[in-house]
N, CA, C, O and CB atoms as a CASP TS submission, in Angstrom:
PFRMAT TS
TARGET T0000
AUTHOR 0000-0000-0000
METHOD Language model
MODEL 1
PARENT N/A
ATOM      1  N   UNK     1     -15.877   4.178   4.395  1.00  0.00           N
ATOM      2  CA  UNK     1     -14.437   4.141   4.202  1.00  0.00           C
ATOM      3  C   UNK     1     -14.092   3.900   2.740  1.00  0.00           C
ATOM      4  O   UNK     1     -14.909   3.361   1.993  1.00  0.00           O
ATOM      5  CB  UNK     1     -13.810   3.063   5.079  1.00  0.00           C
ATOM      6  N   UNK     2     -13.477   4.101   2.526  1.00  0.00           N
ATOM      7  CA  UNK     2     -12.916   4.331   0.714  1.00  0.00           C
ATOM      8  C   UNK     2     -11.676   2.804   0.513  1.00  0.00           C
ATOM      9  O   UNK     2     -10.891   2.194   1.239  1.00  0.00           O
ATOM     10  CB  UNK     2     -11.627   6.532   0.458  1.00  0.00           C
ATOM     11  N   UNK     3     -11.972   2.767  -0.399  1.00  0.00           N
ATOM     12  CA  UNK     3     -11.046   1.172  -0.733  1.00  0.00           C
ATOM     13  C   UNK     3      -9.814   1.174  -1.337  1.00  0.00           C
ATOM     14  O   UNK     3      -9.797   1.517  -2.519  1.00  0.00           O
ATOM     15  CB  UNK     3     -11.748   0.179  -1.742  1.00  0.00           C
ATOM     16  N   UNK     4      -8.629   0.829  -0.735  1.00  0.00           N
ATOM     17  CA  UNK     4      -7.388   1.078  -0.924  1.00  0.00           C
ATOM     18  C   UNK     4      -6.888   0.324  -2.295  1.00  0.00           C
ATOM     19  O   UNK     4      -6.028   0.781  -3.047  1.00  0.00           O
ATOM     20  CB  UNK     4      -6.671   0.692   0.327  1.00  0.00           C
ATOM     21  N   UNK     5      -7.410  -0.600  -2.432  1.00  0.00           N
ATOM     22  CA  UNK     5      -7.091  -1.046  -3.443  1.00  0.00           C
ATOM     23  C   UNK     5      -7.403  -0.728  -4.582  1.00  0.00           C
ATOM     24  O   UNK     5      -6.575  -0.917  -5.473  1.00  0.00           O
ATOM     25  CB  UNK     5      -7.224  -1.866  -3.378  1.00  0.00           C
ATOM     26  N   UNK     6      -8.739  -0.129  -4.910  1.00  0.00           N
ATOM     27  CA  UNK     6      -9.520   0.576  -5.915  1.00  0.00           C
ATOM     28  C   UNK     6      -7.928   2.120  -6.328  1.00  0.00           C
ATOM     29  O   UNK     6      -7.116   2.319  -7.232  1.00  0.00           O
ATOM     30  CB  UNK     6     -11.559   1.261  -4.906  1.00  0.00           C
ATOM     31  N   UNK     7      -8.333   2.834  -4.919  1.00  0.00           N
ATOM     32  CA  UNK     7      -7.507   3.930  -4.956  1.00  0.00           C
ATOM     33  C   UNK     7      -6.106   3.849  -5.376  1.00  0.00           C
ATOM     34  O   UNK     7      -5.436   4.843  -5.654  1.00  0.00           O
ATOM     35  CB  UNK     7      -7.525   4.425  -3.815  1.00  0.00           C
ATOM     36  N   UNK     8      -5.705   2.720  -5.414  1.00  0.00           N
ATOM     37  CA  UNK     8      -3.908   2.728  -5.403  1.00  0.00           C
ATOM     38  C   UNK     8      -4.003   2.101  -6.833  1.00  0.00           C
ATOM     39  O   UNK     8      -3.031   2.098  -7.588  1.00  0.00           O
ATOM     40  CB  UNK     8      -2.834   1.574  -3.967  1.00  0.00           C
ATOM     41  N   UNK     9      -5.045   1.646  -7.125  1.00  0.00           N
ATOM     42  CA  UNK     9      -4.755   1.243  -8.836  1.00  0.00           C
ATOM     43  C   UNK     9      -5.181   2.251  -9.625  1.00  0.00           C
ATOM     44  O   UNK     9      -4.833   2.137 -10.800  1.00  0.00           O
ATOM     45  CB  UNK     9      -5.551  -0.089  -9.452  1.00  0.00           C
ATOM     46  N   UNK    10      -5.952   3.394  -9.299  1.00  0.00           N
ATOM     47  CA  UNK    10      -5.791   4.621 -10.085  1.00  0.00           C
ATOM     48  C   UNK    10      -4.825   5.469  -9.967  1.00  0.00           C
ATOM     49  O   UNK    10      -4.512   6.238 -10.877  1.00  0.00           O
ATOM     50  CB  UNK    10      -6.694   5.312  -9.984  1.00  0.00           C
ATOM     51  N   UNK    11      -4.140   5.413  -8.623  1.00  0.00           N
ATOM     52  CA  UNK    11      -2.992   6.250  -8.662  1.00  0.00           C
ATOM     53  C   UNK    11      -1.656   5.574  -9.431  1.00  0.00           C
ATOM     54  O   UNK    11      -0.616   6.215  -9.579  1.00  0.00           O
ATOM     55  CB  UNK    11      -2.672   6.606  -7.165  1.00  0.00           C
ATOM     56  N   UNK    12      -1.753   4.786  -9.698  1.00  0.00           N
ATOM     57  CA  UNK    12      -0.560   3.888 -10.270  1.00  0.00           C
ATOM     58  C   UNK    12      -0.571   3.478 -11.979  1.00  0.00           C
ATOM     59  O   UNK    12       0.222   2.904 -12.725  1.00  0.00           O
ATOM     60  CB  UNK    12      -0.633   2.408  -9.379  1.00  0.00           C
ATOM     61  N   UNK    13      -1.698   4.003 -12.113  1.00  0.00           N
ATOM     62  CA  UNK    13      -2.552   3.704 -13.356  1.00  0.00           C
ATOM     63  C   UNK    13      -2.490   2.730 -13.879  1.00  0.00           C
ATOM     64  O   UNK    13      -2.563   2.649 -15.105  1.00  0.00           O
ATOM     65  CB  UNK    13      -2.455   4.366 -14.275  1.00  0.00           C
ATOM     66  N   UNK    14      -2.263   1.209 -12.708  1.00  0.00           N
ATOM     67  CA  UNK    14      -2.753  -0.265 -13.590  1.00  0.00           C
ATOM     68  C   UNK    14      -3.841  -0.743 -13.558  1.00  0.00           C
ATOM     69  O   UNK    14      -4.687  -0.764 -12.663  1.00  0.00           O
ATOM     70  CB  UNK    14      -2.170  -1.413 -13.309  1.00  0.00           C
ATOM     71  N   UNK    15      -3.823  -1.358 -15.110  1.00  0.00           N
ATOM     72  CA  UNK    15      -5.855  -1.442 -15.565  1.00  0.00           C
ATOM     73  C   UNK    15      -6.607  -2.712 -14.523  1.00  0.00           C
ATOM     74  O   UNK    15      -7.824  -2.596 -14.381  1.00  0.00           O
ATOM     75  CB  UNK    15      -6.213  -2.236 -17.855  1.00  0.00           C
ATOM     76  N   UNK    16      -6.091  -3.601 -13.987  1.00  0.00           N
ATOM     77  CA  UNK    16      -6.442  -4.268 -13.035  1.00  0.00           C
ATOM     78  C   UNK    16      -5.622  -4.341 -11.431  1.00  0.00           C
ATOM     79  O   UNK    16      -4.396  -4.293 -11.325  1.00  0.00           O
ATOM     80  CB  UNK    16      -6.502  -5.392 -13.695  1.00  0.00           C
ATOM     81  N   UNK    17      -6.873  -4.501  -9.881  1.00  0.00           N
ATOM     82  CA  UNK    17      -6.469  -4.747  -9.029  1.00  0.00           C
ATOM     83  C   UNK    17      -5.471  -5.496  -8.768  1.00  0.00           C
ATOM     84  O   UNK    17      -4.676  -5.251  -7.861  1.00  0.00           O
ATOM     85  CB  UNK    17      -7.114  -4.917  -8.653  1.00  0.00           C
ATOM     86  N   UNK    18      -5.351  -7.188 -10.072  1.00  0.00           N
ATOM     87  CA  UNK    18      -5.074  -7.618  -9.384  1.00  0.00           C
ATOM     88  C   UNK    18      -3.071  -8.104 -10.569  1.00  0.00           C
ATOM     89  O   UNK    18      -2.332  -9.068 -10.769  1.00  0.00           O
ATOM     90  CB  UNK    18      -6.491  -8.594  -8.775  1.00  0.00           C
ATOM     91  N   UNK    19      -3.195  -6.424 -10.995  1.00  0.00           N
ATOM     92  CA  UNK    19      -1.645  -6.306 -11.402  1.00  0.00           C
ATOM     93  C   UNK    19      -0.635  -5.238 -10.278  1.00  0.00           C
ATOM     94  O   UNK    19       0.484  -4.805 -10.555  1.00  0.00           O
ATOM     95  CB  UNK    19      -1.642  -5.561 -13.135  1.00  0.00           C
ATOM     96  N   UNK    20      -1.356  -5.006  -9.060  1.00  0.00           N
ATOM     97  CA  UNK    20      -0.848  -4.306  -8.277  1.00  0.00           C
ATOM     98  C   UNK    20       0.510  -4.787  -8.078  1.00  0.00           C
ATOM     99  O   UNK    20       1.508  -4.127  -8.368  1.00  0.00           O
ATOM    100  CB  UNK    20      -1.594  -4.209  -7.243  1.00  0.00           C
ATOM    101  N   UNK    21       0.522  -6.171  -7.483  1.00  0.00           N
ATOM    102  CA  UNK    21       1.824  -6.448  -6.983  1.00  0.00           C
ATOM    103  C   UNK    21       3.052  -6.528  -8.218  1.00  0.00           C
ATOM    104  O   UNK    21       4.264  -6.583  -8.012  1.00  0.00           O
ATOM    105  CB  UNK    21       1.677  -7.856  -6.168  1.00  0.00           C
ATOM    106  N   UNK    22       2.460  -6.519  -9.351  1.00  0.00           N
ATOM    107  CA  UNK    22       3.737  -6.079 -10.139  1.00  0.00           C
ATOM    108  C   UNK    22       4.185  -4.632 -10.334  1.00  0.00           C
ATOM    109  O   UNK    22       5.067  -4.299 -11.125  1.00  0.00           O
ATOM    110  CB  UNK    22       3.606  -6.552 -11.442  1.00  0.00           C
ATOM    111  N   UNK    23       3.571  -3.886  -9.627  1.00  0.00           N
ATOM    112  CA  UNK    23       3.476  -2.311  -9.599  1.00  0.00           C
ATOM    113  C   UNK    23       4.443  -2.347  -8.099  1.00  0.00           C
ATOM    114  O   UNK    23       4.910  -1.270  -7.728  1.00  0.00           O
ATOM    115  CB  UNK    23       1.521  -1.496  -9.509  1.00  0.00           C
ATOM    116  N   UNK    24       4.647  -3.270  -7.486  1.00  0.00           N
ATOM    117  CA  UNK    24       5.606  -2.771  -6.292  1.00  0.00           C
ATOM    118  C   UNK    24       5.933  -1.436  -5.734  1.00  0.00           C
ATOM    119  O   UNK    24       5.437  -0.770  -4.825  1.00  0.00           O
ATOM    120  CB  UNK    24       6.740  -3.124  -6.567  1.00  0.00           C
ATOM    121  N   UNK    25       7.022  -1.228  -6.640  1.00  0.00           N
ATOM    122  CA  UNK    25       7.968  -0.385  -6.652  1.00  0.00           C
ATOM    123  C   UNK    25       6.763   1.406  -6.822  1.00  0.00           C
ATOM    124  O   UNK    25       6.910   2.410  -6.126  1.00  0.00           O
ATOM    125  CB  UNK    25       9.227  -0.976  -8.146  1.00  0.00           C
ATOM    126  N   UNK    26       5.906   1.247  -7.736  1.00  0.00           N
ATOM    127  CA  UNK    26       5.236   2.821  -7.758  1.00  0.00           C
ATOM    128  C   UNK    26       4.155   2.717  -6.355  1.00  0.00           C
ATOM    129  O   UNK    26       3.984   3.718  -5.659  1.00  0.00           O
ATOM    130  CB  UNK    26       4.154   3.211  -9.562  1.00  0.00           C
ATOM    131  N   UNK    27       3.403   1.289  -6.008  1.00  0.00           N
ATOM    132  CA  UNK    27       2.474   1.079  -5.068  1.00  0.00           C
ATOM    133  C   UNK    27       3.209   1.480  -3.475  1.00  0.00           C
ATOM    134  O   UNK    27       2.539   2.017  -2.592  1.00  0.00           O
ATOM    135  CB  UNK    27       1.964  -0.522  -5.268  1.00  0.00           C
ATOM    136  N   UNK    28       4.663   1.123  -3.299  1.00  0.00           N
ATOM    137  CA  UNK    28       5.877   1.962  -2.372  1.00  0.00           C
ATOM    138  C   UNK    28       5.427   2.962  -2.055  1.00  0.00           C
ATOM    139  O   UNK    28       4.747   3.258  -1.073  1.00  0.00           O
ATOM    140  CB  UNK    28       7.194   2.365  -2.943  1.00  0.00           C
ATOM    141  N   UNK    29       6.078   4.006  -3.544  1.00  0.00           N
ATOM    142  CA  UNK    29       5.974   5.104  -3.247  1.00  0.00           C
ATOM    143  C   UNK    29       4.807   5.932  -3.566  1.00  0.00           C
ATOM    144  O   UNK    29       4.973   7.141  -3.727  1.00  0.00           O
ATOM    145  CB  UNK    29       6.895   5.502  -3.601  1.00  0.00           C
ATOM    146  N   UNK    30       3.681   5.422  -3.672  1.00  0.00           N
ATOM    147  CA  UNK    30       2.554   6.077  -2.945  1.00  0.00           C
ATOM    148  C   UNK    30       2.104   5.369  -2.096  1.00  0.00           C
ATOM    149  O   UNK    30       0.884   5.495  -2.205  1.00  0.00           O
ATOM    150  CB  UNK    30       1.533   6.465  -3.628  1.00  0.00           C
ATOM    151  N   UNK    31       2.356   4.575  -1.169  1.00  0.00           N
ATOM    152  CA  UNK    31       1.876   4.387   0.396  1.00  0.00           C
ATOM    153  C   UNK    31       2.905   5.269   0.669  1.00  0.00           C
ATOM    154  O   UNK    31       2.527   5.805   1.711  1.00  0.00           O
ATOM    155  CB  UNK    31       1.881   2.790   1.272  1.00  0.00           C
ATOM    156  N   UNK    32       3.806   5.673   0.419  1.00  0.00           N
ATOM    157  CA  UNK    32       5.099   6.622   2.068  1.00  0.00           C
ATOM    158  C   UNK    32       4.451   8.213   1.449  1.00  0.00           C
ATOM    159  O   UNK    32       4.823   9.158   2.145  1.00  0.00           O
ATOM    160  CB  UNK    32       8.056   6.458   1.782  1.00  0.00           C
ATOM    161  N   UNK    33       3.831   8.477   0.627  1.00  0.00           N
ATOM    162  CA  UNK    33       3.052   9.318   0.339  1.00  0.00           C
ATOM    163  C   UNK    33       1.569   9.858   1.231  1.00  0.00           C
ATOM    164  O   UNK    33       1.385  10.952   1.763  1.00  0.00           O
ATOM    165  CB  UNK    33       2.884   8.850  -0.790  1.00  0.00           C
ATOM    166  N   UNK    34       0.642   8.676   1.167  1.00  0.00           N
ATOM    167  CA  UNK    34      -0.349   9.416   1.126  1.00  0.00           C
ATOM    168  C   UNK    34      -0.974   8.492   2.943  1.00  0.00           C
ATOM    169  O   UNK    34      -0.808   7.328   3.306  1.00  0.00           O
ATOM    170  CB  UNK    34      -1.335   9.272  -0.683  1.00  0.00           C
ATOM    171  N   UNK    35      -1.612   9.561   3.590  1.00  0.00           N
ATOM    172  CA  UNK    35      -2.130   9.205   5.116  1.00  0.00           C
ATOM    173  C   UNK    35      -2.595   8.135   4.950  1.00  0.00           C
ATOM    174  O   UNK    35      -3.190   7.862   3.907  1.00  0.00           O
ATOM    175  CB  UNK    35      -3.159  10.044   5.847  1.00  0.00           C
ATOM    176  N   UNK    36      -2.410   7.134   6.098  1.00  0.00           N
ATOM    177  CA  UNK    36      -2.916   5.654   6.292  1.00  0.00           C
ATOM    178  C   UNK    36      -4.038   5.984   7.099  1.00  0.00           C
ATOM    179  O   UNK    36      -4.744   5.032   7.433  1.00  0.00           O
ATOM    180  CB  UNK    36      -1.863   4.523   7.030  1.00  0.00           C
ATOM    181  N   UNK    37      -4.364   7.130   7.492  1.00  0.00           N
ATOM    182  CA  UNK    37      -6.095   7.164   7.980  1.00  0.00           C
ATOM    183  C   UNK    37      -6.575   7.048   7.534  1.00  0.00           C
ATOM    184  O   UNK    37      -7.446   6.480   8.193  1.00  0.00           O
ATOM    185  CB  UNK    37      -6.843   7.832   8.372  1.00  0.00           C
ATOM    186  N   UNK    38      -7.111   7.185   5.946  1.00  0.00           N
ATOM    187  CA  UNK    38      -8.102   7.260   5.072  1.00  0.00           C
ATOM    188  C   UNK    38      -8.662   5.590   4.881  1.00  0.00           C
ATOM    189  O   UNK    38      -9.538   5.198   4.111  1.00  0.00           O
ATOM    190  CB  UNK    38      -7.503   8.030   3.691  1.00  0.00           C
ATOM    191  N   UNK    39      -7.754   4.694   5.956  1.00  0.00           N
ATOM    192  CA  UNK    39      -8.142   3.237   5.200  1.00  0.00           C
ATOM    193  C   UNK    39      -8.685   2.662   6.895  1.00  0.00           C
ATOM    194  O   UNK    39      -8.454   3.369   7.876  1.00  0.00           O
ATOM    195  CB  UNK    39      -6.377   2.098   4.186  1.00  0.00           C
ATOM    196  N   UNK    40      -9.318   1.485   7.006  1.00  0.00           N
ATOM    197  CA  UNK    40      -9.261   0.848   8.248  1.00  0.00           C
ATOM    198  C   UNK    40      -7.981  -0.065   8.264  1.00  0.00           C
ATOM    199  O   UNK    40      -7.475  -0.342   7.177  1.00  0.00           O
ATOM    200  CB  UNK    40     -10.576   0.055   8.500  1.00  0.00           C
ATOM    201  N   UNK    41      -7.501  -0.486   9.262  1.00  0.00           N
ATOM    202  CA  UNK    41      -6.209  -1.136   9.732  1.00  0.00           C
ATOM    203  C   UNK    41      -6.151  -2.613   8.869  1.00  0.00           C
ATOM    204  O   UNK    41      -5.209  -3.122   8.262  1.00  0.00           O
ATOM    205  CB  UNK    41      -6.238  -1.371  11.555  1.00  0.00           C
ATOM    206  N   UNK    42      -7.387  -3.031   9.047  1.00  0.00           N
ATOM    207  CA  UNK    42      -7.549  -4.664   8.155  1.00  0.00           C
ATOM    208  C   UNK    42      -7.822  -4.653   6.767  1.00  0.00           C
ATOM    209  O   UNK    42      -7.892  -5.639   6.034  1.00  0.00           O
ATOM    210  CB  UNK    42      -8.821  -5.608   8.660  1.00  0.00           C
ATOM    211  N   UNK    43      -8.015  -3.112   6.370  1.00  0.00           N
ATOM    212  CA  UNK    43      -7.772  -3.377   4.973  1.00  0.00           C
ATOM    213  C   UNK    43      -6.596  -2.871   4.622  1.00  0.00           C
ATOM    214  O   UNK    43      -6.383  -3.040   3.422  1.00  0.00           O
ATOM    215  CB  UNK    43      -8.735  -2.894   4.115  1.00  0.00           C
ATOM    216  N   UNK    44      -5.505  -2.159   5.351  1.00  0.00           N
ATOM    217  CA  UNK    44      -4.475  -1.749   5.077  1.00  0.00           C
ATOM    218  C   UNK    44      -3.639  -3.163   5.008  1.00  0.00           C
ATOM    219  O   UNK    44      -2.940  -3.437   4.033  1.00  0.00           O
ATOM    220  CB  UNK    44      -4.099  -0.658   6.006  1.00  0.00           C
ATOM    221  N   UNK    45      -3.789  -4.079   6.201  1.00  0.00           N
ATOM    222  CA  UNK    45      -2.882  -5.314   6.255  1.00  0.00           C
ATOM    223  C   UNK    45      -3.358  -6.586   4.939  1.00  0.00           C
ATOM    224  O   UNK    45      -2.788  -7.504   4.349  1.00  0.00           O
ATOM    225  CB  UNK    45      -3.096  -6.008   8.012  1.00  0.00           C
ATOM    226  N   UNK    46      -4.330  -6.145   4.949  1.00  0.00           N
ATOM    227  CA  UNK    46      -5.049  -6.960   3.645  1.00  0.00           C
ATOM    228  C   UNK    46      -4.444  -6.729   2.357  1.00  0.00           C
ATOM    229  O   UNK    46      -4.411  -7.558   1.448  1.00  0.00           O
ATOM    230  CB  UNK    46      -6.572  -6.548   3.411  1.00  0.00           C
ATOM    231  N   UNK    47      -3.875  -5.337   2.313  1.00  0.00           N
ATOM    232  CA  UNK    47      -3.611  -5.114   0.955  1.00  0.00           C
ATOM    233  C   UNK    47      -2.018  -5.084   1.261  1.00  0.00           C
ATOM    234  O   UNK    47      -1.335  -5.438   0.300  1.00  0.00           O
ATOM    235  CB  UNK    47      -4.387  -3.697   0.221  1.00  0.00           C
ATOM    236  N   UNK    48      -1.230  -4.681   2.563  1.00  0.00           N
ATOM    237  CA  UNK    48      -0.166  -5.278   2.289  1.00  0.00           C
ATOM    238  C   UNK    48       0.534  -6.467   2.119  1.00  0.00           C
ATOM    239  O   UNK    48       1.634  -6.636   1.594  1.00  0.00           O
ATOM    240  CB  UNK    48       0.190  -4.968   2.718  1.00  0.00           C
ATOM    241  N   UNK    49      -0.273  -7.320   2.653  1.00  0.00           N
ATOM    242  CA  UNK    49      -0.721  -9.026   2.254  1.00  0.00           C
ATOM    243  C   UNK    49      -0.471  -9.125   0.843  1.00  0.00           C
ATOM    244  O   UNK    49       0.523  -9.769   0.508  1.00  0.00           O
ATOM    245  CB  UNK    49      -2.491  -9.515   2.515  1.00  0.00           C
ATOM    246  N   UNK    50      -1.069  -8.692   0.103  1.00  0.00           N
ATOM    247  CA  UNK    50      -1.715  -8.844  -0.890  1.00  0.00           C
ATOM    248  C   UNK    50      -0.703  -8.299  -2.038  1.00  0.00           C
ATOM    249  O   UNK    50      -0.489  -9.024  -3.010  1.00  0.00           O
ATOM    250  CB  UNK    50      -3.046  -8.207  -0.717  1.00  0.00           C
ATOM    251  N   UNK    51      -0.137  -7.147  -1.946  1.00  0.00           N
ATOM    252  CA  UNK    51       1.100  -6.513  -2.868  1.00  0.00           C
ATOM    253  C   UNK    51       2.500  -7.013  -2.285  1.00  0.00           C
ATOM    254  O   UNK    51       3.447  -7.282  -3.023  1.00  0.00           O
ATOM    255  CB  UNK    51       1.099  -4.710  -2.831  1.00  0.00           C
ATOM    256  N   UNK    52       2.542  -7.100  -1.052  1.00  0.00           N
ATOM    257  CA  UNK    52       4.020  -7.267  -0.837  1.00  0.00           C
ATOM    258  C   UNK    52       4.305  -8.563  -0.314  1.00  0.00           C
ATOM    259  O   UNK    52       5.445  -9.007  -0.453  1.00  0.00           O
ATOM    260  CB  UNK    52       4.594  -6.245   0.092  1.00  0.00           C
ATOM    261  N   UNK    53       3.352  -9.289   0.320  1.00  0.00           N
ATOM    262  CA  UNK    53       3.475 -10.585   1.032  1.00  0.00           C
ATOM    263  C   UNK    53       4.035 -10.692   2.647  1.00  0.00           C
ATOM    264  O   UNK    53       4.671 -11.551   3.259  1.00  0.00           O
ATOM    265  CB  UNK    53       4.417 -11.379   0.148  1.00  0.00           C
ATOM    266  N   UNK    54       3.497  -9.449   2.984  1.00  0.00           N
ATOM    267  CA  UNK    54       3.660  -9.064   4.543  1.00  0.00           C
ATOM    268  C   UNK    54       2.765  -7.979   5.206  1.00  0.00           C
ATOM    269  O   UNK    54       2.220  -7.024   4.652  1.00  0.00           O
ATOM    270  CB  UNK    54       5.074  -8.555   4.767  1.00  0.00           C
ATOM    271  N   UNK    55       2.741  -8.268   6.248  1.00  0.00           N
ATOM    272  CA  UNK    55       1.796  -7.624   7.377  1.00  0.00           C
ATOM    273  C   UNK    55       1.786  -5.718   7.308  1.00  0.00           C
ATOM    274  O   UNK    55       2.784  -5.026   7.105  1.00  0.00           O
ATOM    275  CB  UNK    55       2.545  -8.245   9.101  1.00  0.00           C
ATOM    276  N   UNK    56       1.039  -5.449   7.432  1.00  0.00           N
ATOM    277  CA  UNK    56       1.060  -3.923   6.949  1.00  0.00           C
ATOM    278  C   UNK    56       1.737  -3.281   8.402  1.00  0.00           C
ATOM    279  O   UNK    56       2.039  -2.097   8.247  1.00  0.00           O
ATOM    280  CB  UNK    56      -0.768  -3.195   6.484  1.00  0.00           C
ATOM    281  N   UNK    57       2.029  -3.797   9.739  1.00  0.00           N
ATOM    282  CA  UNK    57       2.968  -3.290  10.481  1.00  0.00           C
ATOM    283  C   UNK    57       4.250  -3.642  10.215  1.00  0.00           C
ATOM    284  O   UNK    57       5.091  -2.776  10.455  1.00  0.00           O
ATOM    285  CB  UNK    57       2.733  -3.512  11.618  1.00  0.00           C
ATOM    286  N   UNK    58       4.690  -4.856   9.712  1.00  0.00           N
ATOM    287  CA  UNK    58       5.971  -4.811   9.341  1.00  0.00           C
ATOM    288  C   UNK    58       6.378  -4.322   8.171  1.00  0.00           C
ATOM    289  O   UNK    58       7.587  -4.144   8.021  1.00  0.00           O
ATOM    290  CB  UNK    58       6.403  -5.835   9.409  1.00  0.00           C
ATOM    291  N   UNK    59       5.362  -3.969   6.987  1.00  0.00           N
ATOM    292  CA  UNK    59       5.721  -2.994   6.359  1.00  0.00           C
ATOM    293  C   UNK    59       6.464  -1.537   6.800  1.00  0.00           C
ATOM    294  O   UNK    59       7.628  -1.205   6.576  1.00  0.00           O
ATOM    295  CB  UNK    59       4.738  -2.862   5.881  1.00  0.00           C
ATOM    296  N   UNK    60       5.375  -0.758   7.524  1.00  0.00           N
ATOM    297  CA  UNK    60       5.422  -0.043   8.131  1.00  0.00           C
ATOM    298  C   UNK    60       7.281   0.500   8.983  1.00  0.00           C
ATOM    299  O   UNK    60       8.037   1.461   9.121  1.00  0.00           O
ATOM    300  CB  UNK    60       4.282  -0.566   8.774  1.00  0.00           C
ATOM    301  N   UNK    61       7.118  -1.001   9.318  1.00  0.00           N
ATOM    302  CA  UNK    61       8.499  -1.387  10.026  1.00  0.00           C
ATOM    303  C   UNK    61       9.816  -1.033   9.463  1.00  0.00           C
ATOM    304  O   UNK    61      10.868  -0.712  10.017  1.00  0.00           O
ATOM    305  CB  UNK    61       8.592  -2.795  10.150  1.00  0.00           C
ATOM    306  N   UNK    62       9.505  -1.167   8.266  1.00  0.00           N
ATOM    307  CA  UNK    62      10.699  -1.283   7.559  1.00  0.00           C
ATOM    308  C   UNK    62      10.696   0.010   6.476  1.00  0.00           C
ATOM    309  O   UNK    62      11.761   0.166   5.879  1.00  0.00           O
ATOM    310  CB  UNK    62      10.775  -2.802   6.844  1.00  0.00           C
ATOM    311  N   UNK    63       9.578   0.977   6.153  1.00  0.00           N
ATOM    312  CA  UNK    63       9.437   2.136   5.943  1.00  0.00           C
ATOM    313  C   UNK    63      10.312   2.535   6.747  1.00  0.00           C
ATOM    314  O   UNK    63      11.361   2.990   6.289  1.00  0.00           O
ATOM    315  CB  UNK    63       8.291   2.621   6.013  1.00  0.00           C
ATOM    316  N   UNK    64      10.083   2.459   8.272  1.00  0.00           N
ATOM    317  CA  UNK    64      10.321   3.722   9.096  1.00  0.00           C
ATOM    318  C   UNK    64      12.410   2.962   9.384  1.00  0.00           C
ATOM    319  O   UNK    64      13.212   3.496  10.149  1.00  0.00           O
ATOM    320  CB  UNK    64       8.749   3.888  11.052  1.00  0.00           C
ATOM    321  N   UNK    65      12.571   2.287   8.918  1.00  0.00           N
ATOM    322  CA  UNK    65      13.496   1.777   9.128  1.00  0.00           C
ATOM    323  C   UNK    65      14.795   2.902   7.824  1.00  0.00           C
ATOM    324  O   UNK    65      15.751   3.615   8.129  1.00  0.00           O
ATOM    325  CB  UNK    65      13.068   0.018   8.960  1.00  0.00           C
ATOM    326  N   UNK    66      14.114   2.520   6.226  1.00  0.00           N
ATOM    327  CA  UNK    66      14.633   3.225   5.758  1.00  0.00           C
ATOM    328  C   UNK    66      14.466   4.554   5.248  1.00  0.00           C
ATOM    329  O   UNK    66      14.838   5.030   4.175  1.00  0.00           O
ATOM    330  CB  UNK    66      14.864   2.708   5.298  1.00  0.00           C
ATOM    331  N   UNK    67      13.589   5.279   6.590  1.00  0.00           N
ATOM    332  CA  UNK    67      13.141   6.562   6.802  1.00  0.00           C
ATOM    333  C   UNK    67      12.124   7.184   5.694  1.00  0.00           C
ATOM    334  O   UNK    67      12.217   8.370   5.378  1.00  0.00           O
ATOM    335  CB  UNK    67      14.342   7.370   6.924  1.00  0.00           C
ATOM    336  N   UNK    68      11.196   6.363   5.149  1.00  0.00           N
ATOM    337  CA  UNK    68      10.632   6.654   3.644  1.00  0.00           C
ATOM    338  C   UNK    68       9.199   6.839   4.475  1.00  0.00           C
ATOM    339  O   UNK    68       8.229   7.246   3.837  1.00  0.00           O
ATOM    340  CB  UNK    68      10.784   5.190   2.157  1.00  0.00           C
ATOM    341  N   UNK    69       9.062   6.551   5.859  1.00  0.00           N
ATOM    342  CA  UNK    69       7.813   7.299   6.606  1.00  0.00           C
ATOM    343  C   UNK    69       8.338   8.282   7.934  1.00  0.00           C
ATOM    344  O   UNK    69       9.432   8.774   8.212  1.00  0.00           O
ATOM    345  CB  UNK    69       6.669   5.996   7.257  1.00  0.00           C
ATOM    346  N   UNK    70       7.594   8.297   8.304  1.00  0.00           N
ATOM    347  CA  UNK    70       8.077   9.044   9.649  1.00  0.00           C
ATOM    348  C   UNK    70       6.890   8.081  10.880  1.00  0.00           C
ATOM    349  O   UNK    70       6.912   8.335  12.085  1.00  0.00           O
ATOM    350  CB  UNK    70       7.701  11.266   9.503  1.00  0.00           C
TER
END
């Protein structure tokens, strides 16, 4: 399985993992971007833990709330 956190700090292009959560706002909009298959479920909630300070289903939750997933 490939590591979300590795991956989302090259797509965002910050030089460390652990400046993600000040990347918010670009780390957003590439999760409503790119398939959540490519990750396992506990590292998806791990890393929404981790950037946003909530559970990667209530993330999710609130994507689909302001329609930015399907």
């Amino acid at each position: 399985m490939r590591d979300i956190f590795s991956d989302m700090q090259a797509r965002v292009g910050c030089q460390y993992i652990s400046d993600l959560p000040r990347y918010r706002k670009a780390v957003w909009f590439e999760l409503c971007r790119m398939p959540s298959n490519e990750w396992e479920s506990s590292q998806l909630d791990d890393f929404s833990r981790y950037v946003f300070g909530m559970s990667y289903p209530a993330l999710v939750e609130i994507m689909r709330d302001l329609g930015t997933v399907s």
